[in-house]
N, C-alpha and C positions, 0 to 999 in steps of 0.2 A: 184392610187395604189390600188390591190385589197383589201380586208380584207379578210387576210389569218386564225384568229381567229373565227370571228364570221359570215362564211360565210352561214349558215344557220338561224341563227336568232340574234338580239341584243335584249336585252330585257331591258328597264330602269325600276327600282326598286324607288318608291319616298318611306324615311322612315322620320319618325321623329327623330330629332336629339340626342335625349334622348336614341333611339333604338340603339343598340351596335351589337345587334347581325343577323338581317335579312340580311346583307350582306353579311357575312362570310356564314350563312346557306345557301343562294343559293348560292354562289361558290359549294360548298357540293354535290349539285345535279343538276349540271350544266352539259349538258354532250357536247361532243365533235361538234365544230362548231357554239356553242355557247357563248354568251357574256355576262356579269351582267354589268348595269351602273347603281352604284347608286347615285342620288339625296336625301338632305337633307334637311327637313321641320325646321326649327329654331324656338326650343318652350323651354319653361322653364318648368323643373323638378320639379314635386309637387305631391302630395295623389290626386288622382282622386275622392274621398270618398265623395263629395257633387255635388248635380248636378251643382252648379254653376263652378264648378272648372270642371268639366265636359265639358258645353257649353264654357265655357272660353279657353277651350285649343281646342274641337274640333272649335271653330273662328280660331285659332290661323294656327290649320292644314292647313284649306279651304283656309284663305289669304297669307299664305306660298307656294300653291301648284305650282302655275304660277315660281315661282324662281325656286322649286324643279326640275322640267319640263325640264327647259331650263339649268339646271349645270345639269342633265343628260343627256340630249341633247349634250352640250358643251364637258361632258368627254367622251359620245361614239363618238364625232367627226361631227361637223355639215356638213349637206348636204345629203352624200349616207350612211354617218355611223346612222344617226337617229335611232334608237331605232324602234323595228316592233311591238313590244309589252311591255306595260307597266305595272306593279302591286303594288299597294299602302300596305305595309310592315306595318302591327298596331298589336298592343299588347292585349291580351283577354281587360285587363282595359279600350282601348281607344272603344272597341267594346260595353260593358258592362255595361262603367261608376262605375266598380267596384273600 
């Protein structure tokens, strides 16, 4: 069956699970023929405010990604749905360490 939505591109979005909002923002500026699938990195919510709390949760990103990957893979549909492109959704903090 074709893909009458995302005939131009699927794009998989991996966010961390904490993130609420990068999903809904690219629907926002999604434009016609395009697909959002997002995958979710499973971290626990907490001040980024020490570096250790910093390297603890970017661990946490890196060994979540491979799942994130593959449940957005799974919801754009495995095989010709695969995802053409893909973009890791993080927050000034996770960038920052603020």
């Amino acid at each position: 069956m074709p893909d009458t939505l995302g005939f131009r591109k699927r794009i998989g979005i991996i966010v961390p699970s904490t993130n609420t909002t990068v999903g809904p923002e690219c629907e926002l500026f999604r434009v016609p023929g395009v697909t959002c699938h997002t995958g979710r990195v499973t971290i626990r919510e907490r001040p980024l405010n020490t570096e250790e709390a910093f390297l603890e949760h970017m661990t946490m990103m890196r060994e979540g990604m491979g799942t994130a990957i593959i449940g957005s893979c799974c919801v754009a549909g495995v095989g010709a749905a695969v995802p053409s492109a893909a973009d890791l959704g993080r927050s000034a903090a996770e960038v920052g360490g603020v």
